[in-house]
PyMOL Python script that loads the backbone (N, CA, C, O; Angstrom):
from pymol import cmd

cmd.read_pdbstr("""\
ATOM      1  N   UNK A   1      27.441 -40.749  44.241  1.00  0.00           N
ATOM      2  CA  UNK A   1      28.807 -40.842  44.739  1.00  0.00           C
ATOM      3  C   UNK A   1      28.896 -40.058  46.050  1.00  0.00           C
ATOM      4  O   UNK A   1      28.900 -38.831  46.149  1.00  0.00           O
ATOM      5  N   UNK A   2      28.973 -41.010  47.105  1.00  0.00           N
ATOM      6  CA  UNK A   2      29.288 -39.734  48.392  1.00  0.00           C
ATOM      7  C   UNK A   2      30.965 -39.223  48.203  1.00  0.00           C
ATOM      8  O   UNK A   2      31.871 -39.767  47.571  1.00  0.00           O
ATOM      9  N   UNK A   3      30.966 -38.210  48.856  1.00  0.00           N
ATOM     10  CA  UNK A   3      31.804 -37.457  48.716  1.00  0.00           C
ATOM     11  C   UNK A   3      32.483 -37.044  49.986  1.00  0.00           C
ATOM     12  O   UNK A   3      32.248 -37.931  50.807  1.00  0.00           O
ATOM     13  N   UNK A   4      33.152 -36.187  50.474  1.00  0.00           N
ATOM     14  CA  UNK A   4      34.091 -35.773  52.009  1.00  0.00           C
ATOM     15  C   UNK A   4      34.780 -34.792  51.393  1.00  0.00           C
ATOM     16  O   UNK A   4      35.350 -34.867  50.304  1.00  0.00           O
ATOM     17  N   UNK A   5      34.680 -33.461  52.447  1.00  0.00           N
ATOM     18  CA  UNK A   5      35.032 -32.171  52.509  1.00  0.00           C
ATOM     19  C   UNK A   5      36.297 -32.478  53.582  1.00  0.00           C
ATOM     20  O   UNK A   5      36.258 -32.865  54.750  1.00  0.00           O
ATOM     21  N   UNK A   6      37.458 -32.139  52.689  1.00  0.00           N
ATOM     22  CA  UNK A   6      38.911 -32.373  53.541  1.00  0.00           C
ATOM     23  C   UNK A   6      39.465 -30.897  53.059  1.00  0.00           C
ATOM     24  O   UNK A   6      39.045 -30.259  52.094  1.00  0.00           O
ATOM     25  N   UNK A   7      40.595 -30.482  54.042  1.00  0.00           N
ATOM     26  CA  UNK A   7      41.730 -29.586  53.636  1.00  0.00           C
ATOM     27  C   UNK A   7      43.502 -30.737  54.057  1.00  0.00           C
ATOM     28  O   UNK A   7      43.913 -31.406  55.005  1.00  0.00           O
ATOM     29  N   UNK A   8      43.886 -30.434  52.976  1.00  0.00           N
ATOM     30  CA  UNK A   8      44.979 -31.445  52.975  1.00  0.00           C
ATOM     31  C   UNK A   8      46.212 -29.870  52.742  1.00  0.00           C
ATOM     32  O   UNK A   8      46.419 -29.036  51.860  1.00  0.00           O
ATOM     33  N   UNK A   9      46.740 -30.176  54.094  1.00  0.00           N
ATOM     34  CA  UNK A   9      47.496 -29.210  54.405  1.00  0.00           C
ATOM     35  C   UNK A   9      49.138 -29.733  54.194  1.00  0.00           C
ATOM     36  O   UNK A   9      49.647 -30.719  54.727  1.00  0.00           O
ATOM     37  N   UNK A  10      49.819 -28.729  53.219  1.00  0.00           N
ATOM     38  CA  UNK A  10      51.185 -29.217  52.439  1.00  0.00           C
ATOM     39  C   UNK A  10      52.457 -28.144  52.938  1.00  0.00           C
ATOM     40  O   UNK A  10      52.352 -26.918  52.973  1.00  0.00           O
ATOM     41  N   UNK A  11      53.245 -28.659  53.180  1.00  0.00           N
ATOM     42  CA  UNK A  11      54.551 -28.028  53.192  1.00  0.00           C
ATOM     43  C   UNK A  11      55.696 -28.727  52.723  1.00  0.00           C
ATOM     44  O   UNK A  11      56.275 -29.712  53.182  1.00  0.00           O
ATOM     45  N   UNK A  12      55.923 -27.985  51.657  1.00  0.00           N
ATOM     46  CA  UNK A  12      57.056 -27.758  50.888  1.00  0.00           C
ATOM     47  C   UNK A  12      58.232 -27.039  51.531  1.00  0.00           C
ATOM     48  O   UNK A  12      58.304 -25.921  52.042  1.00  0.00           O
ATOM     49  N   UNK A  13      59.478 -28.365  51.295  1.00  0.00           N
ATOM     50  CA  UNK A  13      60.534 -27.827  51.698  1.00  0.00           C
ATOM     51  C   UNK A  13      61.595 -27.705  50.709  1.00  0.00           C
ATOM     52  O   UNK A  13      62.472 -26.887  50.988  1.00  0.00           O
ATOM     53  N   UNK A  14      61.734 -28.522  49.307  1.00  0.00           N
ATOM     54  CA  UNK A  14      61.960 -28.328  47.990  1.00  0.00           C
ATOM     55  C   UNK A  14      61.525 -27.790  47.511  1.00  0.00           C
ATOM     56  O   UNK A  14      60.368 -28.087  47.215  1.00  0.00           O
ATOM     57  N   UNK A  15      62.108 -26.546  47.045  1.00  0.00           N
ATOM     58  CA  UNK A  15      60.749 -25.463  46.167  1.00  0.00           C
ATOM     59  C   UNK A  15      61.340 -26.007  44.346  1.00  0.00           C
ATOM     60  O   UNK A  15      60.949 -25.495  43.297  1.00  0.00           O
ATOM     61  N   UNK A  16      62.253 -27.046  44.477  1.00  0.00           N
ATOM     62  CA  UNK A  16      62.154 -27.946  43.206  1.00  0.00           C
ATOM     63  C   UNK A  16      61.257 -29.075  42.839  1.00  0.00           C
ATOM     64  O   UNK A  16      61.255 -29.802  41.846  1.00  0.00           O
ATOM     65  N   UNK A  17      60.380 -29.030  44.052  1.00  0.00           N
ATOM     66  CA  UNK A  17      59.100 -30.163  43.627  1.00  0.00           C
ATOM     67  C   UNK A  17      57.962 -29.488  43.515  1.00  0.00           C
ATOM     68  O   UNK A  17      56.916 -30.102  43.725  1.00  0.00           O
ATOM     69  N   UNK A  18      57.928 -28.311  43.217  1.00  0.00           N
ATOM     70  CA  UNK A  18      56.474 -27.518  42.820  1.00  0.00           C
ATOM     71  C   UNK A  18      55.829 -27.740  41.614  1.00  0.00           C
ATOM     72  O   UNK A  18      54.652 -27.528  41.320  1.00  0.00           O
ATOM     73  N   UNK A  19      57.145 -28.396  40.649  1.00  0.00           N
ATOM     74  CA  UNK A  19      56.258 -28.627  38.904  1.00  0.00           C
ATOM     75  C   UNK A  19      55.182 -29.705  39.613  1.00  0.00           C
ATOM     76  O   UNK A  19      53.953 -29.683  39.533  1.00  0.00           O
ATOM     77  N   UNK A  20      56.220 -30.853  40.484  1.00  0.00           N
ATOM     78  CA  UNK A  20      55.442 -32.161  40.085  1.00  0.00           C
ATOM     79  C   UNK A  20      54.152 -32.024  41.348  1.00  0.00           C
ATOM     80  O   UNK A  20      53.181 -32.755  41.152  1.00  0.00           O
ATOM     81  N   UNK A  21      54.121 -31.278  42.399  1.00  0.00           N
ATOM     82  CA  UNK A  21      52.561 -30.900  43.211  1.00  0.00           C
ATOM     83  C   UNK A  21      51.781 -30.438  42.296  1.00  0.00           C
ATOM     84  O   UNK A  21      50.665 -30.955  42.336  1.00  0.00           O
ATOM     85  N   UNK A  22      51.996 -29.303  41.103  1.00  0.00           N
ATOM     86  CA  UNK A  22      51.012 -28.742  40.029  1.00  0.00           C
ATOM     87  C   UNK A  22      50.549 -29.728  39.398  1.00  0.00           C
ATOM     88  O   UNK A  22      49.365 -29.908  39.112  1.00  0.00           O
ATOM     89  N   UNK A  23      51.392 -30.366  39.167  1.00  0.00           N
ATOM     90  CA  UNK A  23      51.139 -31.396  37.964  1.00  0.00           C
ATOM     91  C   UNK A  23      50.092 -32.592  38.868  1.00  0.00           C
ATOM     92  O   UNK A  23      49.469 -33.330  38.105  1.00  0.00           O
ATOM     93  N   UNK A  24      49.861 -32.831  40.313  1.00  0.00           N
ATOM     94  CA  UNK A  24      49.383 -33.965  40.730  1.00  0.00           C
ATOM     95  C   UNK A  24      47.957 -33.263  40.769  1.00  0.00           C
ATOM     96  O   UNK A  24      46.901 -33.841  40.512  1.00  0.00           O
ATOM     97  N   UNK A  25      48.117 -31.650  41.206  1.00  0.00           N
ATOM     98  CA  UNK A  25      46.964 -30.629  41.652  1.00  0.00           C
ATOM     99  C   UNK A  25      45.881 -30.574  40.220  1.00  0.00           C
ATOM    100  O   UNK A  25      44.659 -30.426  40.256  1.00  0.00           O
ATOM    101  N   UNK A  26      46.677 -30.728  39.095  1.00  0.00           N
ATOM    102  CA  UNK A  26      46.062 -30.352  37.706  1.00  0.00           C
ATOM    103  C   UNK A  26      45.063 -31.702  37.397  1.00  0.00           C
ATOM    104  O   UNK A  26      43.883 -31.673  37.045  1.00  0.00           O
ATOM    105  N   UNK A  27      45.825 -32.753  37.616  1.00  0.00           N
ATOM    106  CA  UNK A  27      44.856 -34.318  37.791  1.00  0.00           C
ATOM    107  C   UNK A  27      43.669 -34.199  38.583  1.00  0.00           C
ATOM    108  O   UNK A  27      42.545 -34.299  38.091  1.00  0.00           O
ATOM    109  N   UNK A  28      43.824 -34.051  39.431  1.00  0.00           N
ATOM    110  CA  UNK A  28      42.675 -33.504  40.676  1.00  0.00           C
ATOM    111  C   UNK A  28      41.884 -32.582  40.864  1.00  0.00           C
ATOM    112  O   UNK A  28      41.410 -32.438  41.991  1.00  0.00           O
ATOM    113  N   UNK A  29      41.510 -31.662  39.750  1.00  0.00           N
ATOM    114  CA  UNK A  29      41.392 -30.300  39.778  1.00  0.00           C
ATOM    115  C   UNK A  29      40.037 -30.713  39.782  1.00  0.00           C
ATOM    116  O   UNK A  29      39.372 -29.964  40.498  1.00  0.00           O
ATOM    117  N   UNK A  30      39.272 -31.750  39.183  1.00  0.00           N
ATOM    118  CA  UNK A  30      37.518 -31.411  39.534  1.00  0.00           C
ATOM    119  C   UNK A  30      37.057 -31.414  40.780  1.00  0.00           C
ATOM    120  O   UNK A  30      35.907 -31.038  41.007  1.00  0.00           O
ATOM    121  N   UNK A  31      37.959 -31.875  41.850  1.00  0.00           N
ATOM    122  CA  UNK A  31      37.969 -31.894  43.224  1.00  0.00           C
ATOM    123  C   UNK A  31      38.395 -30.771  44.346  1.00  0.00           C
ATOM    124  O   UNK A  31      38.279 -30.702  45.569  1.00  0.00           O
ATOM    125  N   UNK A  32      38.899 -29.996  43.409  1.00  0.00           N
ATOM    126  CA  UNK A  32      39.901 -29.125  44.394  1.00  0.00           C
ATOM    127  C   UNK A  32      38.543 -27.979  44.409  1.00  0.00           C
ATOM    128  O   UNK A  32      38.040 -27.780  43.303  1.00  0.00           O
ATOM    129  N   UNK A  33      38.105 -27.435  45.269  1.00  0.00           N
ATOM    130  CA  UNK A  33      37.512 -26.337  45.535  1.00  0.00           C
ATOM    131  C   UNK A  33      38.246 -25.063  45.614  1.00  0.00           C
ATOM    132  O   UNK A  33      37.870 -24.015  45.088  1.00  0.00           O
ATOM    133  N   UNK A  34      39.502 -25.251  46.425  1.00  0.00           N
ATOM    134  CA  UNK A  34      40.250 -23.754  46.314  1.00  0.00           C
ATOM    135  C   UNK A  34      41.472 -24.710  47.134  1.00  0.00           C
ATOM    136  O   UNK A  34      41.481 -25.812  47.682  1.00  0.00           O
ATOM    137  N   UNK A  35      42.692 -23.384  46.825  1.00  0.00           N
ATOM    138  CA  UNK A  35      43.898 -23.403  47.106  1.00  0.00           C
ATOM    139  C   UNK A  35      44.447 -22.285  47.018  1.00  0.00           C
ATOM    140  O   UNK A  35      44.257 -21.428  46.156  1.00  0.00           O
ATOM    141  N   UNK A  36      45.561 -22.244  48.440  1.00  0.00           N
ATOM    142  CA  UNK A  36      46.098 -20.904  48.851  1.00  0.00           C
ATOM    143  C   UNK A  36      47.506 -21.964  49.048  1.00  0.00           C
ATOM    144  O   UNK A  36      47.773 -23.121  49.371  1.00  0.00           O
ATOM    145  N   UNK A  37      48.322 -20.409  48.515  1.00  0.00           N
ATOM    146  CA  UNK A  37      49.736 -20.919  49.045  1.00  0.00           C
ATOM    147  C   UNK A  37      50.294 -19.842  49.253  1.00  0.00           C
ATOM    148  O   UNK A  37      50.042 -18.799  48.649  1.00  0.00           O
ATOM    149  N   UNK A  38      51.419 -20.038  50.460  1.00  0.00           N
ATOM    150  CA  UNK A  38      52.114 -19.222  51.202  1.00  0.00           C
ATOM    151  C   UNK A  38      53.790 -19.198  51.201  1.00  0.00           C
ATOM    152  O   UNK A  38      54.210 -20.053  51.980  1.00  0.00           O
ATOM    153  N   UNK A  39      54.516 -18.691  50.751  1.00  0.00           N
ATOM    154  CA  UNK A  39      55.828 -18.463  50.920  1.00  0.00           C
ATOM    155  C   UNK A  39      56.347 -17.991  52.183  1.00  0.00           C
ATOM    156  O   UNK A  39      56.161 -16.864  52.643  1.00  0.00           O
ATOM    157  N   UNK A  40      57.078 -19.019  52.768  1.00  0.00           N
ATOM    158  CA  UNK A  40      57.638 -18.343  54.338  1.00  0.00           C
ATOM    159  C   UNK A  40      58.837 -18.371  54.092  1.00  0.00           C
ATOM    160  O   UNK A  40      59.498 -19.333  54.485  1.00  0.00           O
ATOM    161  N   UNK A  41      59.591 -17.051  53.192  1.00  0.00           N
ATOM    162  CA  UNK A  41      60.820 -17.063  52.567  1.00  0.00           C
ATOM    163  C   UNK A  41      61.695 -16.930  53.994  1.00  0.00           C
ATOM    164  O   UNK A  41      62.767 -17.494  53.778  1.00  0.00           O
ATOM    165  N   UNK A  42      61.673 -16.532  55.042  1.00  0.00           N
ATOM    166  CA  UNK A  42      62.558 -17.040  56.436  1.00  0.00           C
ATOM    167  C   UNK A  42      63.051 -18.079  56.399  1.00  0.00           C
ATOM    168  O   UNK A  42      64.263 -18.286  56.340  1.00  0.00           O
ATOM    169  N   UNK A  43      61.962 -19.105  56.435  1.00  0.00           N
ATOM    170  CA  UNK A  43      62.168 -20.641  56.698  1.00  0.00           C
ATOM    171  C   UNK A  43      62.517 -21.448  55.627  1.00  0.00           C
ATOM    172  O   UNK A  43      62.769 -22.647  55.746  1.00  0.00           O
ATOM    173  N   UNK A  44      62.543 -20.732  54.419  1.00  0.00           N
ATOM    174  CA  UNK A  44      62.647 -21.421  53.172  1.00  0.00           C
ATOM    175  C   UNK A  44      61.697 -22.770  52.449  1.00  0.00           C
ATOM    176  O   UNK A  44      61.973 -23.759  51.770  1.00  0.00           O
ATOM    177  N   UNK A  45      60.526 -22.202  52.993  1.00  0.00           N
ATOM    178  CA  UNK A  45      59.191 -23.417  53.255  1.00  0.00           C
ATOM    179  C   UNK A  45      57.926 -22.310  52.143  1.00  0.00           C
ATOM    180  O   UNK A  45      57.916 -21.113  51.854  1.00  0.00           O
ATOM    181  N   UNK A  46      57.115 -23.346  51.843  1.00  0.00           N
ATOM    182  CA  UNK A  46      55.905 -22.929  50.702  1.00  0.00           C
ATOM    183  C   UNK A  46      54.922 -24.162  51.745  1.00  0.00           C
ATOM    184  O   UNK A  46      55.031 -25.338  52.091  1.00  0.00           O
ATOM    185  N   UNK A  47      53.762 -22.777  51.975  1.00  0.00           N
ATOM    186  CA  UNK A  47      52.811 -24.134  52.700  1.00  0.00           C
ATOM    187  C   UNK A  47      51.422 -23.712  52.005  1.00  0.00           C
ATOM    188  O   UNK A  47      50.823 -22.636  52.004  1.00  0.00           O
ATOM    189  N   UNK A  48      51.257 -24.421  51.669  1.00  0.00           N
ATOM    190  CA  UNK A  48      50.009 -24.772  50.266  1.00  0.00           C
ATOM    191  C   UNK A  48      49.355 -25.535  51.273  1.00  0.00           C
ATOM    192  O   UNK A  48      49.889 -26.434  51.922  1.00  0.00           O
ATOM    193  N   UNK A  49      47.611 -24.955  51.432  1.00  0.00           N
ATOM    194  CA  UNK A  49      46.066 -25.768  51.642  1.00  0.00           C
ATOM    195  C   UNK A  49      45.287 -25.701  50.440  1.00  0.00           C
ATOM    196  O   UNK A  49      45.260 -24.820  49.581  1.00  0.00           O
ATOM    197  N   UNK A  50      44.590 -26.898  50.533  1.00  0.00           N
ATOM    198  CA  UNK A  50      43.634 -27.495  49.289  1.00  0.00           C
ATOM    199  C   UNK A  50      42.600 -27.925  50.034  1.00  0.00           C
ATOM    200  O   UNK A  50      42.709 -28.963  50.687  1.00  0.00           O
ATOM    201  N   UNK A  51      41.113 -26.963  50.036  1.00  0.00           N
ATOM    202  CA  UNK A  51      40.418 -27.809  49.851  1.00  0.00           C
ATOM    203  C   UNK A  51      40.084 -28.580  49.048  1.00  0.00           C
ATOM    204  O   UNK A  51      40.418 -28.493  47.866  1.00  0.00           O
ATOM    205  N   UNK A  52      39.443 -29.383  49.467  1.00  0.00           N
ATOM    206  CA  UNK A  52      38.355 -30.523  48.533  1.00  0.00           C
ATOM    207  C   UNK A  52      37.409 -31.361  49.088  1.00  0.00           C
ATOM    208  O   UNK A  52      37.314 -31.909  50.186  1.00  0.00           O
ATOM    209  N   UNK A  53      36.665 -31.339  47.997  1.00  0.00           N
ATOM    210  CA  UNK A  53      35.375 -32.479  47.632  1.00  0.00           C
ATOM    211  C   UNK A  53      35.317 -33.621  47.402  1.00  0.00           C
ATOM    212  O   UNK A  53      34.245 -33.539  46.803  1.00  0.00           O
ATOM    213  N   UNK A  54      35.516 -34.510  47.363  1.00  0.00           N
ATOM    214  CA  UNK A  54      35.823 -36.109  46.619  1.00  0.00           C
ATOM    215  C   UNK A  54      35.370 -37.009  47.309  1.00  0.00           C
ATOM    216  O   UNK A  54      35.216 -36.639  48.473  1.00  0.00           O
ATOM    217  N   UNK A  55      34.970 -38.436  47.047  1.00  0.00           N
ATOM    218  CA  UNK A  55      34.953 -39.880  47.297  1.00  0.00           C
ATOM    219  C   UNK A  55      36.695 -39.811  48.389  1.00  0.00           C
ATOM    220  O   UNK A  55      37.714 -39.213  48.043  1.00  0.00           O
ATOM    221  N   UNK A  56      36.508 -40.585  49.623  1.00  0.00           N
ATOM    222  CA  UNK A  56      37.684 -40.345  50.345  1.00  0.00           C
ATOM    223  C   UNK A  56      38.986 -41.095  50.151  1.00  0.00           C
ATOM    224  O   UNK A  56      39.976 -40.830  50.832  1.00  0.00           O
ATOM    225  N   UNK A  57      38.976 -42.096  49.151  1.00  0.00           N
ATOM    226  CA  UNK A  57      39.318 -42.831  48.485  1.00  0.00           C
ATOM    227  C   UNK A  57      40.377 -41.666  47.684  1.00  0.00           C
ATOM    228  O   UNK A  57      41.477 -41.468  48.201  1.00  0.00           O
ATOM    229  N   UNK A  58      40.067 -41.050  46.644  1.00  0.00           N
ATOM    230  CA  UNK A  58      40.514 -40.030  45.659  1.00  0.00           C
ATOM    231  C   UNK A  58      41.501 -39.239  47.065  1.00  0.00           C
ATOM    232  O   UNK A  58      42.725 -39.188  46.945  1.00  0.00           O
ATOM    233  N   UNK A  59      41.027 -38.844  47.943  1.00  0.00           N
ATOM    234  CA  UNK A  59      41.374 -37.442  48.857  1.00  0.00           C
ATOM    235  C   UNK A  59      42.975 -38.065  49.384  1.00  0.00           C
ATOM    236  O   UNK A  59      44.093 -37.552  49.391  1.00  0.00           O
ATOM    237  N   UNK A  60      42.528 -39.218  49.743  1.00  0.00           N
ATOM    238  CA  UNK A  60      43.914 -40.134  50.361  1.00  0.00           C
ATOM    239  C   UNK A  60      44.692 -40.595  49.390  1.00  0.00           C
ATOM    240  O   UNK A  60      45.878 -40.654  49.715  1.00  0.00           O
ATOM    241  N   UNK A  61      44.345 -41.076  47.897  1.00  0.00           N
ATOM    242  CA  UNK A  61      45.452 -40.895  46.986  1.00  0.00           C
ATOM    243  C   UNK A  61      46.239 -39.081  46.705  1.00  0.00           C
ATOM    244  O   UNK A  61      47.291 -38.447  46.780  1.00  0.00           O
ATOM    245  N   UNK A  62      45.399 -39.020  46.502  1.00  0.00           N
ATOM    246  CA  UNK A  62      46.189 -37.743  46.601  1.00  0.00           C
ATOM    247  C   UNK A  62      46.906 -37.439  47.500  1.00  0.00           C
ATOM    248  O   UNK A  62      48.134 -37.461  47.420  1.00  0.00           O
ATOM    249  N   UNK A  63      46.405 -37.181  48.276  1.00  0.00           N
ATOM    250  CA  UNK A  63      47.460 -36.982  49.910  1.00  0.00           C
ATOM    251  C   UNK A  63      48.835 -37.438  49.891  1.00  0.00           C
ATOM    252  O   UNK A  63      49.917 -36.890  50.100  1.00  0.00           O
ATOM    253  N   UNK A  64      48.363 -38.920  49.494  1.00  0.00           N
ATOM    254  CA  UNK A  64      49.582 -40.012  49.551  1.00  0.00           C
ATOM    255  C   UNK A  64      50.383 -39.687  48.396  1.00  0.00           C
ATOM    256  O   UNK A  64      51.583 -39.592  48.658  1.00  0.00           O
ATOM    257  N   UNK A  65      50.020 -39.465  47.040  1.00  0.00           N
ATOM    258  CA  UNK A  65      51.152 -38.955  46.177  1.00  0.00           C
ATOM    259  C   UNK A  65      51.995 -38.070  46.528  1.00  0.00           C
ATOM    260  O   UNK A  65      53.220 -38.196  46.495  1.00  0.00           O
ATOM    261  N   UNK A  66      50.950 -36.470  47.128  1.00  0.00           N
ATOM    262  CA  UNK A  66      51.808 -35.765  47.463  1.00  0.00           C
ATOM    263  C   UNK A  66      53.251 -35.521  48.182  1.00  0.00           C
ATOM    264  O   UNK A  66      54.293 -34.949  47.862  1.00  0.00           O
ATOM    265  N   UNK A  67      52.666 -36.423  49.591  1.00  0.00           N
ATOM    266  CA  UNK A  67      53.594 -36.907  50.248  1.00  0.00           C
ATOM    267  C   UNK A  67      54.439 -37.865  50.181  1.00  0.00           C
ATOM    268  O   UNK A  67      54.916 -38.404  51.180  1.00  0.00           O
ATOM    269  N   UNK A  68      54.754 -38.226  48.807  1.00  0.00           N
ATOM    270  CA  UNK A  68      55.871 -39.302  48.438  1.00  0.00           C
ATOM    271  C   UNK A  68      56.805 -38.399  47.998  1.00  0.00           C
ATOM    272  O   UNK A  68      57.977 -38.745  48.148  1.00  0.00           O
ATOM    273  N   UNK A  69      56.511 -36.912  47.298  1.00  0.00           N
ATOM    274  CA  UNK A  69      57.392 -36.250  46.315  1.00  0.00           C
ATOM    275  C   UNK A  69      58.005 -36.350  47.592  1.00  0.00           C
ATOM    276  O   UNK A  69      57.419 -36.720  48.609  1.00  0.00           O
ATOM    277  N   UNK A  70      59.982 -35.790  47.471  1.00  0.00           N
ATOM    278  CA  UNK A  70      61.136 -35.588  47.768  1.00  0.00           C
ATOM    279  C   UNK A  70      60.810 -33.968  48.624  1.00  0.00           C
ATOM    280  O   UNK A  70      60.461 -32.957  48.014  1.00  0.00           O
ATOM    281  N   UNK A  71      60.993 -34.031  49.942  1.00  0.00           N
ATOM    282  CA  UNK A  71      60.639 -32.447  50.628  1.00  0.00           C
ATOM    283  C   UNK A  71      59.686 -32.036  50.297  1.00  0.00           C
ATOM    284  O   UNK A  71      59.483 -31.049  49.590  1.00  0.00           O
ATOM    285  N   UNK A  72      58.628 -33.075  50.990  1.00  0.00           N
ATOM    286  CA  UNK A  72      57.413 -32.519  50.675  1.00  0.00           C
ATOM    287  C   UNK A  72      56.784 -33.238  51.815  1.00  0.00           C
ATOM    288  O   UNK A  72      57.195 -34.385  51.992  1.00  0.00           O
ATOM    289  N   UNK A  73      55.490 -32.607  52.956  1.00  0.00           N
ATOM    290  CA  UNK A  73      54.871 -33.577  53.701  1.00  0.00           C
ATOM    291  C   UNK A  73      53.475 -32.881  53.752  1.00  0.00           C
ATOM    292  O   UNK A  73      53.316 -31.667  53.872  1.00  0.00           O
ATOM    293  N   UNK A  74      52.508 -33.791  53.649  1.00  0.00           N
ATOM    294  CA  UNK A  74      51.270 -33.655  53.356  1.00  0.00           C
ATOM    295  C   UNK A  74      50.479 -34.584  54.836  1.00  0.00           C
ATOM    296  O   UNK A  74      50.745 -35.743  55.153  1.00  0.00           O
ATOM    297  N   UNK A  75      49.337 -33.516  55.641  1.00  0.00           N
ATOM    298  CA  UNK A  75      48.165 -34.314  55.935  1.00  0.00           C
ATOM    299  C   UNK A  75      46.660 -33.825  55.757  1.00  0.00           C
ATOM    300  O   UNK A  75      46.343 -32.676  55.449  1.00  0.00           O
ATOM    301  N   UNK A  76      45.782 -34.879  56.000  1.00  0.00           N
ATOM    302  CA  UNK A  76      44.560 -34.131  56.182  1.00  0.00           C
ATOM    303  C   UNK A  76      43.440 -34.299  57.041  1.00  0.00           C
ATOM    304  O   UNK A  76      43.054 -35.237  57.739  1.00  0.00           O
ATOM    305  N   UNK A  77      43.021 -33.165  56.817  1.00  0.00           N
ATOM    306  CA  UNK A  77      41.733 -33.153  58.095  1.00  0.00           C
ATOM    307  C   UNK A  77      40.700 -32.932  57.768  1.00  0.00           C
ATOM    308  O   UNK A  77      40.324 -31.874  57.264  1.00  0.00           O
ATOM    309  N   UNK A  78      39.827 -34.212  58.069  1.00  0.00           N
ATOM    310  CA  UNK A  78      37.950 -34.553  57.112  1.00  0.00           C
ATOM    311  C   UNK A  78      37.350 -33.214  58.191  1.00  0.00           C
ATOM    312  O   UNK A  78      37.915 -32.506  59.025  1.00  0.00           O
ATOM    313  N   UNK A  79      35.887 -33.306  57.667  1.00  0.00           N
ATOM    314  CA  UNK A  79      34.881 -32.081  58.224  1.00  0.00           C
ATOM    315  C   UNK A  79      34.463 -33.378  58.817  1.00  0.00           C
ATOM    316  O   UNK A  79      34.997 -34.413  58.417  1.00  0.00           O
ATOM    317  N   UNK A  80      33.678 -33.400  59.611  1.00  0.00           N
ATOM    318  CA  UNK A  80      32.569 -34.303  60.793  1.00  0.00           C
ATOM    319  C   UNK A  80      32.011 -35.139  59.380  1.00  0.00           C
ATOM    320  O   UNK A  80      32.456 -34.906  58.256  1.00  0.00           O
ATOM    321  N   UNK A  81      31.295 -35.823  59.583  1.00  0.00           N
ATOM    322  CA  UNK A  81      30.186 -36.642  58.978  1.00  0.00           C
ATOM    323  C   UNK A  81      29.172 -35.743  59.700  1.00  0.00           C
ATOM    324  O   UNK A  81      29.104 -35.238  60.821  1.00  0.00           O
ATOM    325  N   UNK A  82      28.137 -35.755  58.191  1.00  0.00           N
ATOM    326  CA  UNK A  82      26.735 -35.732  58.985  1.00  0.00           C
ATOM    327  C   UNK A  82      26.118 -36.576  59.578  1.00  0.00           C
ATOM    328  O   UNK A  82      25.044 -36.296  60.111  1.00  0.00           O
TER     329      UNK A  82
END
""", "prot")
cmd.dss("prot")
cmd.show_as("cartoon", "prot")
cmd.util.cbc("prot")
cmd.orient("prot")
C-alpha cells in the first residue's frame, strides 16, 4: 500500500464541533501519527494539526469530512514525493 506523509491543518471556529472532529480523528487513528491543538482564546478559534500516514485517497476523505462539519475549515499539505 503506498502511502503520503500530509499535515492537514484545522481551524475551528465552533468549539461545538469538537465531539464530531474527535469522533472523525478516532476513525482515522491508525493513520494519525501525532496531533497538537491550540486554543487562541483571543480569537475564539482552536487550531488543531494532524499529521499523517495514509493511501492519499484516506488523507482527502478525511480532510473533506472535516471540512464539511459547521465552523470548521480544513487543508493539507503532502511532503514531496520521492
Amino acid at each position: 500500500m503506498n502511502t503520503r506523509t500530509a499535515v492537514i491543518a484545522i481551524i475551528v471556529k465552533n468549539s461545538n464541533s469538537a465531539e464530531e472532529i474527535n469522533a472523525l480523528l478516532h476513525v482515522y487513528a491508525e493513520y494519525i501519527i501525532g496531533r497538537m491543538g491550540i486554543p487562541f482564546r483571543e480569537k475564539k478559534l482552536n487550531l488543531i494539526s494532524i499529521a499523517i500516514d495514509a493511501p492519499q485517497d484516506i488523507i482527502n476523505t478525511l480532510a473533506g469530512k472535516i471540512g464539511r462539519i459547521d465552523g470548521v475549515e480544513a487543508k493539507t499539505v503532502y511532503a514531496p514525493l520521492d
